[in-house]
N, C-alpha and C positions, 0 to 999 in steps of 0.2 A: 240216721233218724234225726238227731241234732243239726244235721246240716239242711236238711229238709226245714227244716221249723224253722232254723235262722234263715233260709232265704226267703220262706213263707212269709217273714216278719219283715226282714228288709224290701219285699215286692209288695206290700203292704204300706211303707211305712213311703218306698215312692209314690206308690198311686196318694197318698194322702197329701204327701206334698205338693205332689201335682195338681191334686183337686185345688187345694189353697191356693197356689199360682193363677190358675184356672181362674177362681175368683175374685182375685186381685186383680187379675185383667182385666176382667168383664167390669168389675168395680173403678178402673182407671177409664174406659173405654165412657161408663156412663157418664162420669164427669165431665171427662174432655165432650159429649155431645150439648150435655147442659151448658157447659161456656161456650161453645160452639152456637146452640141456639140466640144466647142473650148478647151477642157483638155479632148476627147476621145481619140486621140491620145496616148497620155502622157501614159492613165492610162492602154496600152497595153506593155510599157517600162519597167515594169519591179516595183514588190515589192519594198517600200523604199528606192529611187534614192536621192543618198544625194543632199544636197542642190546646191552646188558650180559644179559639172561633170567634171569628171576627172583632174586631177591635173595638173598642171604647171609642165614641169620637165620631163615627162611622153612619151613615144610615143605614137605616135597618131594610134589609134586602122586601122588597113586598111579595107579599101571595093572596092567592086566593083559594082555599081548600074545604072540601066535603066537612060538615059536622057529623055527630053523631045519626041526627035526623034527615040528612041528607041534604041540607043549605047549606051556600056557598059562603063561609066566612073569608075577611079579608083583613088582613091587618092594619087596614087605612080606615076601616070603619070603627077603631078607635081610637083616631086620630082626637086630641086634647088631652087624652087621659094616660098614665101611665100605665106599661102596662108589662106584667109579668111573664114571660115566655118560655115555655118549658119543654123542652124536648127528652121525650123521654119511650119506652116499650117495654111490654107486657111482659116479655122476655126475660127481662133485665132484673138480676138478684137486687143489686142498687135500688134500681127503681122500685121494686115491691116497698121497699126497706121506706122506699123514701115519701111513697103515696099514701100512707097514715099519716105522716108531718104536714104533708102537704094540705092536707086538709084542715088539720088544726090549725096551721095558717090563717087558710081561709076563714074560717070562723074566728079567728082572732081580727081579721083583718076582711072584713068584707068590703070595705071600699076599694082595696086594689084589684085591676081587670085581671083575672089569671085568664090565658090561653095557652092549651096545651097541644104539643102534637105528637099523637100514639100512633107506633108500630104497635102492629100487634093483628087477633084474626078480630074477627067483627064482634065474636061471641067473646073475646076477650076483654075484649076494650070495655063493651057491656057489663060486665063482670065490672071491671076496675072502677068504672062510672058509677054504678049502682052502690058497691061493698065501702066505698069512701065518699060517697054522695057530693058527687064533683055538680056543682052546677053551674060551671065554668065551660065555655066553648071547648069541648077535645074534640080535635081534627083528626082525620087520615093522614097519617105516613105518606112523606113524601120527599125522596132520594134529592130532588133538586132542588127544595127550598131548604132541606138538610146541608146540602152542598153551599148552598148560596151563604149559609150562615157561619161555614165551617166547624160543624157539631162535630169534635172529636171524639164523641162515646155521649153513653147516656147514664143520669142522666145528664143534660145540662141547662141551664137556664140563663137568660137573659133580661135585661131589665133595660125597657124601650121606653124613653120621655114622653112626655106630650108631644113634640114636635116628629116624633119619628127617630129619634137618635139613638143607638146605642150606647148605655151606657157603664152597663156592666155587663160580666160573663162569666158563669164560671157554672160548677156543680156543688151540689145542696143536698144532703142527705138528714138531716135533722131541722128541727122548728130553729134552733139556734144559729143553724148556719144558711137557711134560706130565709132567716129574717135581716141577718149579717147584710148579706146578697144585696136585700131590698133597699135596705136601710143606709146602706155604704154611700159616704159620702164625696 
């Protein structure tokens, strides 16, 4: 009878193990799909993008891309003015993190041009636009002006002269560090 009860208790005590296992999997399994998600972007940019995307010094590669409304923005059409460039998706833990800063930005600083360009579904992008009231150019996603600019992950940004030049690069997740960015001399 004892031995009955002790294996009752040890065939118990594996199933619960196993449940918990079980759960830990499924719980690893969910994460890796969420980092999975917020670098699919990325990993359509292109073999081996170096670390730092395109250089200082550099002109800034051109495009022409869908707005939210469906016109074609172009980054020559703000040519004279400086202009903040920020690639970034809806995806991206970072990026959530970093489109409330982005915004106080803006409102801090409404004479600088921001242009952004989201990965992301349509309804999302919508969502992002609306919930941080971007009234800033966001664009569609696009693998070869990503490529062109060498976007190693998002988010990242870039800061284009009046003349068209590149002159900074990097990533910004707070007010203080995408003012750094702007403001760097």
């Amino acid at each position: 009878m004892d031995n009955k009860k002790g294996l009752e208790r040890l065939l118990q005590g594996v199933l619960l193990l196993l449940g918990v296992l079980i759960l830990l999997n499924g719980l690893v399994l969910w994460h890796v799909f969420q980092v999975e998600r917020s670098v699919a972007p990325l990993r359509a940019v292109g073999q081996g993008p170096p670390d730092e995307g395109i250089r200082p010094g550099q002109k800034a590669p051109t495009f022409s891309l869908s707005d939210m409304q469906g016109n074609e923005i172009s980054l020559s059409q703000f040519r004279g003015k400086r202009v903040l460039l920020v690639f970034a998706s809806t995806e991206c833990g970072v990026c959530k993190r970093m489109f409330p800063h982005l915004s106080e930005y803006h409102k801090r600083h409404p004479e600088q041009q921001i242009v952004m360009i989201l990965s992301g579904s349509k309804e999302a992008k919508e969502e992002v636009v609306d919930t941080y009231h971007f009234d800033f150019p966001v664009l569609a996603w696009d693998n070869k002006v990503a490529h062109a600019y060498r976007v190693p992950g998002t988010p990242w940004f870039f800061v284009v002269d009046a003349e068209g030049i590149v002159r900074r690069g990097g990533t910004a997740n707070s007010l203080e560090s995408i003012e750094a960015l702007v403001n760097e001399k």
